[in-house]
FIMIBA-669548 format. One record per residue: residue number from 1; x, y, z of N, C-alpha, C, O, CB in turn. Coordinates in steps of 0.2 Angstrom, whole numbers. Glycine has a CB too. Layout:
pos;n_xx;n_yy;n_zz;ca_xx;ca_yy;ca_zz;c_xx;c_yy;c_zz;o_xx;o_yy;o_zz;cb_xx;cb_yy;cb_zz
NUM;X;Y;Z;X;Y;Z;X;Y;Z;X;Y;Z;X;Y;Z .
...
This chain:
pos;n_xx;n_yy;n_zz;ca_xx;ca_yy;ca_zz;c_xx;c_yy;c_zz;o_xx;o_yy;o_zz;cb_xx;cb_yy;cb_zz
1;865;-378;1621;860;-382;1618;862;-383;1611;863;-378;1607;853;-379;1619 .
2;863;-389;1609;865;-389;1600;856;-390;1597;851;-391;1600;871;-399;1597 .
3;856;-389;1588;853;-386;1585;854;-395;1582;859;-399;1583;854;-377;1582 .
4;848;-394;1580;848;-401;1575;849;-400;1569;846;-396;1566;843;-404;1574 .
5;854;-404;1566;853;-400;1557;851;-405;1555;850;-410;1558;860;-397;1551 .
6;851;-404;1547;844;-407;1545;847;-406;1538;848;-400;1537;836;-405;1547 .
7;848;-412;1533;850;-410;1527;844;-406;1521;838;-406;1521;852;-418;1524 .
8;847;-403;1518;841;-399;1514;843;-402;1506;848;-405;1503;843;-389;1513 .
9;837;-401;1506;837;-406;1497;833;-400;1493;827;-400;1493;831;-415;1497 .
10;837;-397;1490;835;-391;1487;830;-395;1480;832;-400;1477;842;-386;1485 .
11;824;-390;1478;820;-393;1472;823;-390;1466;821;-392;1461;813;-392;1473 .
12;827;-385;1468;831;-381;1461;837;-384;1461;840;-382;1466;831;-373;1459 .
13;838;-387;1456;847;-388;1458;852;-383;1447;851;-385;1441;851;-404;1460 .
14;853;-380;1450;860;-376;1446;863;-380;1441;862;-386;1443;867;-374;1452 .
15;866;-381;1435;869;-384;1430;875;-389;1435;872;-394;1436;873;-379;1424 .
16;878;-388;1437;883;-389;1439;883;-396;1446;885;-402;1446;884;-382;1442 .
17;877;-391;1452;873;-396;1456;869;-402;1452;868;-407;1456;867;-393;1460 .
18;867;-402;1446;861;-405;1442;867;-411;1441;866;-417;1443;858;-399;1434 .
19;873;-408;1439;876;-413;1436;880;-418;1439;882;-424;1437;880;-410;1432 .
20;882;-413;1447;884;-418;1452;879;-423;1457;881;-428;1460;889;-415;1457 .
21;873;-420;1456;867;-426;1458;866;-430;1454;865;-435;1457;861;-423;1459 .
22;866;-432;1446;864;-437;1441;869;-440;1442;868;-446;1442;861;-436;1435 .
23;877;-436;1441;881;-439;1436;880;-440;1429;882;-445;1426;882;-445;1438 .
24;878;-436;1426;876;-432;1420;881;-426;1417;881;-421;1420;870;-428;1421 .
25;885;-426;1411;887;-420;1408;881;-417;1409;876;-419;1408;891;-420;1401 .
26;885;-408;1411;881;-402;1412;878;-402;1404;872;-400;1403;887;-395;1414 .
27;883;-404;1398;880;-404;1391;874;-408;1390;869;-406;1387;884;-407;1387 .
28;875;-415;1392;869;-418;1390;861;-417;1395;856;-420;1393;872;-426;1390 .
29;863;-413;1401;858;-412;1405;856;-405;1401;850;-403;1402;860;-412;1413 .
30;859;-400;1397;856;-394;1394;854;-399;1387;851;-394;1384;862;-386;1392 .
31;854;-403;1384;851;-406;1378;844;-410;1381;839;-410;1377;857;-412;1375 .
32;844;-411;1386;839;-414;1388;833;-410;1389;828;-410;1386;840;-416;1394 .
33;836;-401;1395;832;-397;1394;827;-395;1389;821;-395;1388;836;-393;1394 .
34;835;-394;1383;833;-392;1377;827;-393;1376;823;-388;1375;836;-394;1373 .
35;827;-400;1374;823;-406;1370;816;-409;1375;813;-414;1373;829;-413;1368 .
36;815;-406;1380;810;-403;1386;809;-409;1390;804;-408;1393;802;-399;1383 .
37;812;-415;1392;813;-419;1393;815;-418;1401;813;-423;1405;815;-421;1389 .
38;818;-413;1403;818;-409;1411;815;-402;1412;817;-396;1409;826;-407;1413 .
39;812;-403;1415;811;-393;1419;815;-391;1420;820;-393;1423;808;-392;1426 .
40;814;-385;1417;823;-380;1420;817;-374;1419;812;-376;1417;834;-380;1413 .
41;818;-367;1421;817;-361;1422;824;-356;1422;829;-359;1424;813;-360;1427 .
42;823;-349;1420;827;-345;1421;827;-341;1426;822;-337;1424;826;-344;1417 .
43;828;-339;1430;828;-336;1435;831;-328;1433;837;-327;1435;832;-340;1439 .
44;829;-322;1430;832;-316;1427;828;-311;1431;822;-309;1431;831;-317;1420 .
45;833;-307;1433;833;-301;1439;830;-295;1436;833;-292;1432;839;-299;1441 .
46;823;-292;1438;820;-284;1432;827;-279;1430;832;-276;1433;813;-277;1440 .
47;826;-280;1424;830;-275;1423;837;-279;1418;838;-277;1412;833;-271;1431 .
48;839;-283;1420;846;-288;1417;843;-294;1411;838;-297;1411;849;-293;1425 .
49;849;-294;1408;847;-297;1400;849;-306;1401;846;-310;1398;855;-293;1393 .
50;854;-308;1407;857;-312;1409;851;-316;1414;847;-312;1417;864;-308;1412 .
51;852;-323;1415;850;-324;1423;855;-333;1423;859;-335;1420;839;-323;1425 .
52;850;-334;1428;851;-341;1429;851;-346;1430;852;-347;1436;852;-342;1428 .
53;849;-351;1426;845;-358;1422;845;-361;1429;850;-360;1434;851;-364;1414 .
54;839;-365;1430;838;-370;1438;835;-376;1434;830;-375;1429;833;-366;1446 .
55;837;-381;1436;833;-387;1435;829;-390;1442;830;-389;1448;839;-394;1431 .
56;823;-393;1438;819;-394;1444;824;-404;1446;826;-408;1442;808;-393;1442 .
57;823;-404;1451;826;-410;1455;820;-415;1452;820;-419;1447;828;-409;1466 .
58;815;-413;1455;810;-419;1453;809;-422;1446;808;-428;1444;803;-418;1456 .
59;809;-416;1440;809;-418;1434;815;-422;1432;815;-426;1427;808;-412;1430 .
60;819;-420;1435;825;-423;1433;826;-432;1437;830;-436;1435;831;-418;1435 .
61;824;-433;1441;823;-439;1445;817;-444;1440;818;-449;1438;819;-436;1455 .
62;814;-441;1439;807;-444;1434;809;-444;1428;807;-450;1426;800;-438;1433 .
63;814;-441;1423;819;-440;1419;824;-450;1420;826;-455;1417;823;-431;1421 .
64;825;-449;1425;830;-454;1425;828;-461;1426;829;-467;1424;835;-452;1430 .
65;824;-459;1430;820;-468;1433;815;-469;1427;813;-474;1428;815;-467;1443 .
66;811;-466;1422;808;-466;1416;813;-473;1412;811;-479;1411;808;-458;1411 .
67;819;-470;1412;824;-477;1410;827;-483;1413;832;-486;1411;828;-475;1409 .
68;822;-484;1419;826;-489;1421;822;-495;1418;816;-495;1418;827;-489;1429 .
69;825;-499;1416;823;-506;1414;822;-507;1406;821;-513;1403;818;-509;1417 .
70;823;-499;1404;824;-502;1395;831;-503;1394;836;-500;1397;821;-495;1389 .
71;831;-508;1388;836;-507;1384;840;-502;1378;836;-501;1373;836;-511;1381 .
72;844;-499;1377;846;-494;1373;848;-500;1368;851;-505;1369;851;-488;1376 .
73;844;-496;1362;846;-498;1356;852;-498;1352;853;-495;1347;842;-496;1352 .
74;856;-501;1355;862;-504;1352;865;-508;1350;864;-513;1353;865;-503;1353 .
75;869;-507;1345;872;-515;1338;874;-518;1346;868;-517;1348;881;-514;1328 .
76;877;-519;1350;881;-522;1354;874;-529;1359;874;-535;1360;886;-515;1360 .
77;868;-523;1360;863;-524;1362;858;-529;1358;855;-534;1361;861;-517;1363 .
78;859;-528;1352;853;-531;1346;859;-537;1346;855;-542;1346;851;-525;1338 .
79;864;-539;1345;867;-542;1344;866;-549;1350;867;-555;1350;872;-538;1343 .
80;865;-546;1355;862;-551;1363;858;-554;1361;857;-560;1364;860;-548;1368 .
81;853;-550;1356;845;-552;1357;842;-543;1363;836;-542;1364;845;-564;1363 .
82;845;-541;1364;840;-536;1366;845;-538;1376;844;-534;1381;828;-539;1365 .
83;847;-541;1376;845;-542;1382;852;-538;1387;858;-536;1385;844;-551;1382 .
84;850;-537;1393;855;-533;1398;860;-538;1400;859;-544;1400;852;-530;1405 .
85;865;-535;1401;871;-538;1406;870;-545;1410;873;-550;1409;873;-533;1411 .
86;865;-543;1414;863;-549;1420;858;-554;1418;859;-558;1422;859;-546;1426 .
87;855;-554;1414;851;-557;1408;852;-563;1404;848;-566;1402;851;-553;1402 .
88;858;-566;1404;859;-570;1400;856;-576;1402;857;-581;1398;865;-570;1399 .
């Protein structure tokens, strides 16, 4: 008898995972953290000084699609008139 699998979509994903799910430098997804724009927690074991950093998937999904359809303010951009690529 086979077993069904069934992809898992973890709600914490790791620096690393974080970075190969967006396509995001691990850097600019800890600037993000930072600057509280993603959920992340620490995960630190009783007793240990150390632990470690989890971003939540869905803050970070909400994080990204927040930007879909603005324009980033740039001379290349302002120079268009504002407008995207497909836009013209």
């Amino acid at each position: 008898m086979q077993r069904a699998q069934h992809a898992v979509s973890p709600r914490w994903l790791s620096y690393k995972g974080a970075s190969q799910y967006s396509g995001l430098s691990i850097r600019l997804l800890q600037d993000h953290v930072k600057a509280g724009h993603v959920v992340a927690s620490n995960i630190i074991a009783p007793g240990s000084t150390r632990g470690r950093r989890v971003i939540c998937r869905q803050s970070l999904d909400a994080f990204i699609e927040a930007g879909i359809g603005r324009v980033a303010q740039l001379k290349v951009n302002q120079a268009r008139g504002g407008q995207q690529g497909g836009d013209r």
